[in-house]
Biopython code that builds the backbone (N, CA, C, O; Angstrom):
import numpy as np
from Bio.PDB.StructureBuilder import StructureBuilder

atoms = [
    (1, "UNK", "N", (-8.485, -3.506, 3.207)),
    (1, "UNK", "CA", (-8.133, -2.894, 4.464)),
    (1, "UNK", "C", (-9.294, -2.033, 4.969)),
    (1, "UNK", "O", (-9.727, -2.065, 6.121)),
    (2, "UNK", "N", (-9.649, -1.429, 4.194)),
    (2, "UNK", "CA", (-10.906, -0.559, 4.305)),
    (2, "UNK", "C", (-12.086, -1.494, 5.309)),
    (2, "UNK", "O", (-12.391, -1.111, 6.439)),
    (3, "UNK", "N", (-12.594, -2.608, 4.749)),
    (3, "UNK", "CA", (-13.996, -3.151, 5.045)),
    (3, "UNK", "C", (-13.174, -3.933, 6.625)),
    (3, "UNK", "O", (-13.785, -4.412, 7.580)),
    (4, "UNK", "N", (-11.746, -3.843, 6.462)),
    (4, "UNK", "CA", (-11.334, -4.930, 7.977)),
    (4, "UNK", "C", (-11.445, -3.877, 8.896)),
    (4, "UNK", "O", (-11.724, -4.149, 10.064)),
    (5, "UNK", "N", (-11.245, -2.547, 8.495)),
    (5, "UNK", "CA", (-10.795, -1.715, 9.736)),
    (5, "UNK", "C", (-12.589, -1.227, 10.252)),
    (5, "UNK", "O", (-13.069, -0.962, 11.354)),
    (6, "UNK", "N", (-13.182, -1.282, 8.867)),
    (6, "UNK", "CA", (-14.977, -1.037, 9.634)),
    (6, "UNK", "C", (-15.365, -2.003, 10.471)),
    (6, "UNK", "O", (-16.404, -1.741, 11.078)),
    (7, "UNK", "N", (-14.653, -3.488, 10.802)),
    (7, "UNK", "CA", (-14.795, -4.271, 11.010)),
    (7, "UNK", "C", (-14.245, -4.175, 12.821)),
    (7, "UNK", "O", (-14.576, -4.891, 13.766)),
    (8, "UNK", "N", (-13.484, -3.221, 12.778)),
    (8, "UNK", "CA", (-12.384, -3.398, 14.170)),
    (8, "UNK", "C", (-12.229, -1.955, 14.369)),
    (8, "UNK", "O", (-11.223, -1.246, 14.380)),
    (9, "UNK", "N", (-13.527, -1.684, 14.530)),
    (9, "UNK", "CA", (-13.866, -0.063, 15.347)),
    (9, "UNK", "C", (-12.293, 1.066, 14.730)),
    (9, "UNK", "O", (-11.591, 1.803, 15.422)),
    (10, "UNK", "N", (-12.214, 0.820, 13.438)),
    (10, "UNK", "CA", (-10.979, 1.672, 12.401)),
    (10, "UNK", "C", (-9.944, 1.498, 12.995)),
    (10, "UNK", "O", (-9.333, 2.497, 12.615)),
    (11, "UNK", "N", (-9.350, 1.041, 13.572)),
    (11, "UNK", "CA", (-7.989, 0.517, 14.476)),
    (11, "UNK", "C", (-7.372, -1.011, 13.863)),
    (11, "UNK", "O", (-7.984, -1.964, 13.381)),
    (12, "UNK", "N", (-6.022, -0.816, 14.083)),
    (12, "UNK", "CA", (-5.452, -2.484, 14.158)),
    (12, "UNK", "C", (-4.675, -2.252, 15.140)),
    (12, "UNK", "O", (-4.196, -1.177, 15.501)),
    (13, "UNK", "N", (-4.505, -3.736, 15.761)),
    (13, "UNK", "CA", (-3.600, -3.966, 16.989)),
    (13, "UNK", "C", (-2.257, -3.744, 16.999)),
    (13, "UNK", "O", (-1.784, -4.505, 16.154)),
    (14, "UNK", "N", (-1.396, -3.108, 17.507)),
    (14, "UNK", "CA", (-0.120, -3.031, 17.594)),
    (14, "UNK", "C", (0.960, -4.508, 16.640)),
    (14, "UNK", "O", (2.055, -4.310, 16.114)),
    (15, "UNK", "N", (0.412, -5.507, 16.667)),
    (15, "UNK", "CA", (0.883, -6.434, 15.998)),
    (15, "UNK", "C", (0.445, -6.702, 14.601)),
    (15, "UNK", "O", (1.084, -7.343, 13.768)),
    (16, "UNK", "N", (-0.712, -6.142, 14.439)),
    (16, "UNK", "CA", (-1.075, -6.133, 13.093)),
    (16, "UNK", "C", (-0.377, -4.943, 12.043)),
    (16, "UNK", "O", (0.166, -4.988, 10.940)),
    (17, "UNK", "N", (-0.788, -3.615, 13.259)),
    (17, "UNK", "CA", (0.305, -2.593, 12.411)),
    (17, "UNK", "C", (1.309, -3.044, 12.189)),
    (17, "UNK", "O", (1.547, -2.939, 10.986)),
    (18, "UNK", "N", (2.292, -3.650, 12.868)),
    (18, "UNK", "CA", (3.478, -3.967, 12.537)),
    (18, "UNK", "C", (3.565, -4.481, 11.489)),
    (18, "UNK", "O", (4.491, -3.876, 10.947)),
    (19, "UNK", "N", (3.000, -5.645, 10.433)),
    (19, "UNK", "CA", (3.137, -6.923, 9.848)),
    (19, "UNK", "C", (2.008, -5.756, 8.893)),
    (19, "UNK", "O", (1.991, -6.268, 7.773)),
    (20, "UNK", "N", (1.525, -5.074, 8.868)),
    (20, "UNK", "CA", (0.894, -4.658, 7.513)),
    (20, "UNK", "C", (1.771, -3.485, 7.036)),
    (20, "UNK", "O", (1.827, -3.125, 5.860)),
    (21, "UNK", "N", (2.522, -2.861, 8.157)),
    (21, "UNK", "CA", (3.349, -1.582, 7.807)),
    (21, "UNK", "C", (4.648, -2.386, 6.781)),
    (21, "UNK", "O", (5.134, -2.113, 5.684)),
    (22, "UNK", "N", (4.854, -3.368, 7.685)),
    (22, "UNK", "CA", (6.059, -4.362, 7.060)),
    (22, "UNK", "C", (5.867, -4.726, 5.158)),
    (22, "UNK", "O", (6.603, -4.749, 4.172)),
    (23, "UNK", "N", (4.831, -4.893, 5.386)),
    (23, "UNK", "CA", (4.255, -5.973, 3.880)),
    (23, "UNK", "C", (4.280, -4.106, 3.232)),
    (23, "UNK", "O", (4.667, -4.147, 2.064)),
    (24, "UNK", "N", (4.079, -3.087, 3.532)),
    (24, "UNK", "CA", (3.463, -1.994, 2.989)),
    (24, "UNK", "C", (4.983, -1.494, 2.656)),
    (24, "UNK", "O", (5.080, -1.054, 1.510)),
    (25, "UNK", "N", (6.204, -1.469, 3.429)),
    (25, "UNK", "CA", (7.371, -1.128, 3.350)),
    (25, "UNK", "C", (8.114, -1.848, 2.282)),
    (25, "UNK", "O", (8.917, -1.237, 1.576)),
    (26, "UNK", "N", (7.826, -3.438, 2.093)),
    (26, "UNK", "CA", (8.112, -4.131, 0.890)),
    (26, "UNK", "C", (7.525, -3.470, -0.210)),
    (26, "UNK", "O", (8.073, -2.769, -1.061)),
    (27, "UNK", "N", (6.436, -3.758, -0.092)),
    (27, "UNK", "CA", (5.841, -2.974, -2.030)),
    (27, "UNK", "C", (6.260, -1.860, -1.883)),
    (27, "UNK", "O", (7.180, -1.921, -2.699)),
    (28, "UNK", "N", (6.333, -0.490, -1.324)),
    (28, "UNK", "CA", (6.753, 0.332, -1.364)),
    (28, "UNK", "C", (8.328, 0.651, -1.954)),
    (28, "UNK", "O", (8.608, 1.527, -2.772)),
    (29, "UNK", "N", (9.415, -0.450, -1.210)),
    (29, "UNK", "CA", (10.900, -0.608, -2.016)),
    (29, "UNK", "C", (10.490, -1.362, -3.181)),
    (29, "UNK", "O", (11.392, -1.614, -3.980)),
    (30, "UNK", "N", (9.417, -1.746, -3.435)),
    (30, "UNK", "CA", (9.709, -2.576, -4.867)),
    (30, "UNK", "C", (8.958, -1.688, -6.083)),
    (30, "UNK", "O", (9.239, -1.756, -7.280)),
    (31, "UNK", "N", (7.866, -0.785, -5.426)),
    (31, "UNK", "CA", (7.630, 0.265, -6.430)),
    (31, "UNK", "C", (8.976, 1.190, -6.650)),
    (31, "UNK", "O", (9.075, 1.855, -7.681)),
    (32, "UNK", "N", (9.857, 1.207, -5.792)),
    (32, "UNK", "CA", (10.880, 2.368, -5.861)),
    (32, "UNK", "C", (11.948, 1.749, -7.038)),
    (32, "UNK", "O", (12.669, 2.468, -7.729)),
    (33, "UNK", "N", (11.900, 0.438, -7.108)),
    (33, "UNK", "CA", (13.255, -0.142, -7.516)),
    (33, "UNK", "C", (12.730, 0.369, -8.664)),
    (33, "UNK", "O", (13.426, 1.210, -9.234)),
    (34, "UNK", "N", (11.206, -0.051, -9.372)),
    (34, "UNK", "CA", (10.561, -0.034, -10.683)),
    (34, "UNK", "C", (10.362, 1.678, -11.071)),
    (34, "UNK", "O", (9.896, 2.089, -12.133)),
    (35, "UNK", "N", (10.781, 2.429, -10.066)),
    (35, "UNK", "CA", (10.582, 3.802, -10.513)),
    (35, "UNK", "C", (9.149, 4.436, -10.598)),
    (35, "UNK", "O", (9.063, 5.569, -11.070)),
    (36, "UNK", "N", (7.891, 3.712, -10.127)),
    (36, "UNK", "CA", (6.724, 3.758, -9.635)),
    (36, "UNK", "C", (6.447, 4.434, -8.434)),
    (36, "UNK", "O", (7.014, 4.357, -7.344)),
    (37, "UNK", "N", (5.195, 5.316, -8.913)),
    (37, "UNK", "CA", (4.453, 5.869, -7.611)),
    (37, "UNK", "C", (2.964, 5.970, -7.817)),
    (37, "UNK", "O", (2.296, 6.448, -8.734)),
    (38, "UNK", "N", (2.700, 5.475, -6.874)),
    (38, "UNK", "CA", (1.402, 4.967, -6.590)),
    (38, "UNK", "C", (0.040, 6.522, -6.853)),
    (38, "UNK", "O", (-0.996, 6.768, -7.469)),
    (39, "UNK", "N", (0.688, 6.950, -6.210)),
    (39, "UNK", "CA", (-0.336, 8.799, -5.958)),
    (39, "UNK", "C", (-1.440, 8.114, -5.280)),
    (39, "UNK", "O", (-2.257, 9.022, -5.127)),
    (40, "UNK", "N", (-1.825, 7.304, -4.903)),
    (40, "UNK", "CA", (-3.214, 7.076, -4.537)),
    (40, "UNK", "C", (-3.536, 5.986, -3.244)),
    (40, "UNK", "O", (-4.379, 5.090, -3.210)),
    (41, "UNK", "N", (-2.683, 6.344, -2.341)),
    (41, "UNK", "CA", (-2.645, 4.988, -1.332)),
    (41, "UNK", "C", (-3.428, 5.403, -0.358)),
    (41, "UNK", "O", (-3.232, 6.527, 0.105)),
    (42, "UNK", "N", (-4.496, 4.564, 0.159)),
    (42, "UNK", "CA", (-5.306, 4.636, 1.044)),
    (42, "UNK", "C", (-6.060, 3.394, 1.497)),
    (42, "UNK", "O", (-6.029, 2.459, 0.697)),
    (43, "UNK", "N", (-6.715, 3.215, 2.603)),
    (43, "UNK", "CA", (-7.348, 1.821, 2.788)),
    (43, "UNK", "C", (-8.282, 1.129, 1.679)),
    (43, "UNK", "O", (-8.135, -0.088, 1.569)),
    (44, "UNK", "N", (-9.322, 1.815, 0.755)),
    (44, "UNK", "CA", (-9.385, 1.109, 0.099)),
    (44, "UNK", "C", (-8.628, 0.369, -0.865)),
    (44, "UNK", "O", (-9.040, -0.552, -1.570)),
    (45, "UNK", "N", (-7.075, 1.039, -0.810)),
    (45, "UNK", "CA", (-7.037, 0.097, -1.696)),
    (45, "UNK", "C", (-5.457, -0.446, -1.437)),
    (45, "UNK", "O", (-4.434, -0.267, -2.097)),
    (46, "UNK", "N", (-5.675, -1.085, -0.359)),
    (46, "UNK", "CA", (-4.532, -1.917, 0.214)),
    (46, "UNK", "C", (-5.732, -3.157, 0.325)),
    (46, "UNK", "O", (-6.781, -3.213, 0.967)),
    (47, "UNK", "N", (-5.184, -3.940, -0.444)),
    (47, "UNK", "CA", (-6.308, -5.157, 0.134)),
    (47, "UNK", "C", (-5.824, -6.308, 0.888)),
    (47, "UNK", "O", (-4.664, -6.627, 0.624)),
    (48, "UNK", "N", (-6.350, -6.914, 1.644)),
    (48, "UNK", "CA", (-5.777, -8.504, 2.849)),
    (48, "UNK", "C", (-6.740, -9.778, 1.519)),
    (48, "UNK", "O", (-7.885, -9.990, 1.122)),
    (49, "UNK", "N", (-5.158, -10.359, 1.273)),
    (49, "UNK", "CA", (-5.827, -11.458, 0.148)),
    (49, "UNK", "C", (-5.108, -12.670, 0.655)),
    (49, "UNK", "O", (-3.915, -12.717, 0.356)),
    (50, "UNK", "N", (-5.570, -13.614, 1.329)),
    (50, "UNK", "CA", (-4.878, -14.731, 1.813)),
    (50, "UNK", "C", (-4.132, -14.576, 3.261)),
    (50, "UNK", "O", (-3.743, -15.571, 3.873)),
    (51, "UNK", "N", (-3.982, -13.369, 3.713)),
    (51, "UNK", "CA", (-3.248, -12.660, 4.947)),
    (51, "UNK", "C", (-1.944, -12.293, 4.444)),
    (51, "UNK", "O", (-0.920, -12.264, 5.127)),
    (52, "UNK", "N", (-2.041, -11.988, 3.103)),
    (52, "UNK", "CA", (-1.027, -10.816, 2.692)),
    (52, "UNK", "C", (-1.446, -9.774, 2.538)),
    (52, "UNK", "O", (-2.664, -9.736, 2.709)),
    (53, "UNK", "N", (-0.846, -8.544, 2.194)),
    (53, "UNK", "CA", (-1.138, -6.988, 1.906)),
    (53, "UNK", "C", (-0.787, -7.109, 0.228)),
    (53, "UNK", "O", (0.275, -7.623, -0.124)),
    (54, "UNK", "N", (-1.721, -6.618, -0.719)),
    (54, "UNK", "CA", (-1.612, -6.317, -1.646)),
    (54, "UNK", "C", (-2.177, -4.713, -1.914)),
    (54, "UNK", "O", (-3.151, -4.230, -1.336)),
    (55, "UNK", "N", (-1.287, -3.976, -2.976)),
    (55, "UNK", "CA", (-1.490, -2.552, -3.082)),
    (55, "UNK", "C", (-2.333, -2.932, -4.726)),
    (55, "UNK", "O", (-2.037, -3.790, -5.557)),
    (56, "UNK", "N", (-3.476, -1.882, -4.733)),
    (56, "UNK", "CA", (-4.358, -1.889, -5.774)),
    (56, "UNK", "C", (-4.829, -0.606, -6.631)),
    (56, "UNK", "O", (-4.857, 0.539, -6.180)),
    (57, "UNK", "N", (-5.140, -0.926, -7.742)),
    (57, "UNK", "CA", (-5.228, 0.358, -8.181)),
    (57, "UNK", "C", (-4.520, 1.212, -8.377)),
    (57, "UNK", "O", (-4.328, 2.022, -7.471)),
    (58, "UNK", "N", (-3.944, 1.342, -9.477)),
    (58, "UNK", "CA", (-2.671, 1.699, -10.184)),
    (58, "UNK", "C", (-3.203, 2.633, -10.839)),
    (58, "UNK", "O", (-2.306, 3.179, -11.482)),
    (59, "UNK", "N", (-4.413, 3.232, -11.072)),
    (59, "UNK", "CA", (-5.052, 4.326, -12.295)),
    (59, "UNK", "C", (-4.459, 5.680, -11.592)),
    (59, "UNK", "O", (-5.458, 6.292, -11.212)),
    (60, "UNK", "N", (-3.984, 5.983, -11.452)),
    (60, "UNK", "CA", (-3.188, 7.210, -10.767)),
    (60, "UNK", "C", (-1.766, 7.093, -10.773)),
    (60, "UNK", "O", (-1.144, 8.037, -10.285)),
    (61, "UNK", "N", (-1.129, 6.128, -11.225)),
    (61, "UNK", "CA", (0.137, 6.164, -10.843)),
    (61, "UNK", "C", (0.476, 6.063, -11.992)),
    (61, "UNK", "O", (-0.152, 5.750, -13.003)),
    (62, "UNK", "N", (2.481, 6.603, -11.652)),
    (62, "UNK", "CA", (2.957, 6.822, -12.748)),
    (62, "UNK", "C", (4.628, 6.261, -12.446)),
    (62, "UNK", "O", (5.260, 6.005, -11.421)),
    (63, "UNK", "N", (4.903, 6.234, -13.746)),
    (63, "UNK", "CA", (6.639, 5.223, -13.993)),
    (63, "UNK", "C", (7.143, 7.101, -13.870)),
    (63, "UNK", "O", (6.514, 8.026, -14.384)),
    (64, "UNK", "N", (8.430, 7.219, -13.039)),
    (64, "UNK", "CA", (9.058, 8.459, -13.287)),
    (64, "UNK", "C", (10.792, 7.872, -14.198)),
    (64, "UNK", "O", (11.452, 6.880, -13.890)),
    (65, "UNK", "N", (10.991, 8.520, -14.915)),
    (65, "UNK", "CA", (12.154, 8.534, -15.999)),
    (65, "UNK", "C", (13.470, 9.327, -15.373)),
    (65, "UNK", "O", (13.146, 10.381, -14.826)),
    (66, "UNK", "N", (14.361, 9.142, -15.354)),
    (66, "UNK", "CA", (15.891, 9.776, -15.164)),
    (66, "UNK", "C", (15.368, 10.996, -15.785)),
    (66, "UNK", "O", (15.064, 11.037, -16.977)),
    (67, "UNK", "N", (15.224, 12.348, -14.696)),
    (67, "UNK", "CA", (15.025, 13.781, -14.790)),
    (67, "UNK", "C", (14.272, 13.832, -14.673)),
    (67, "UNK", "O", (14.201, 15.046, -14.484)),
    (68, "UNK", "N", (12.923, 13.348, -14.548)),
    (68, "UNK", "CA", (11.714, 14.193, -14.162)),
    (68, "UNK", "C", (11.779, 14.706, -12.467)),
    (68, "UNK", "O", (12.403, 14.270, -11.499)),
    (69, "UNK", "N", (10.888, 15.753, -12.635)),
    (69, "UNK", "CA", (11.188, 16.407, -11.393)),
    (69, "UNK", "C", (9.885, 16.464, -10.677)),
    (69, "UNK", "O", (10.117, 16.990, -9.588)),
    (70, "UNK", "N", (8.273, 16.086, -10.807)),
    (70, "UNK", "CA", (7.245, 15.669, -10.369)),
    (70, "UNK", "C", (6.395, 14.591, -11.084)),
    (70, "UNK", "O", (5.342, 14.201, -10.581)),
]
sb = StructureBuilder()
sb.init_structure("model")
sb.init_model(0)
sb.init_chain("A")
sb.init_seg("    ")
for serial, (resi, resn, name, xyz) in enumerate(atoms, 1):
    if name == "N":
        sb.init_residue(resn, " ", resi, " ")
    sb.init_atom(name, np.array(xyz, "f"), 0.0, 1.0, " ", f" {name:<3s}", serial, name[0])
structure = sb.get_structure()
């Protein structure tokens, strides 16, 4: 995401936001189901692989357990 948006004066088109927020809202409920949080989301590391959104870089994140509180 990073090298597309240097690519397109740091902007995406109203239709692209849509369809990357979308793909970003999926992994996002599917980190939730797994009890995962990312801590580290930013353009580098959302990557466009085939014209999907994949989330990358997991070295910051963590599984939370029934009771933890951060």
């Amino acid at each position: 995401m990073e090298e597309y948006l240097k690519k397109n004066a740091g902007s995406l088109s109203e239709d692209e936001t849509i369809l990357v927020m979308g793909e970003l809202l999926e992994a996002f409920m599917e980190m939730n189901e797994k009890n995962l949080m990312h801590r580290d989301i930013k353009p580098a590391n959302i990557l466009i692989h085939n014209g999907k959104i994949k989330i990358a870089d997991f070295g910051f994140s963590r599984v939370f357990e029934e009771g933890d509180s951060s």
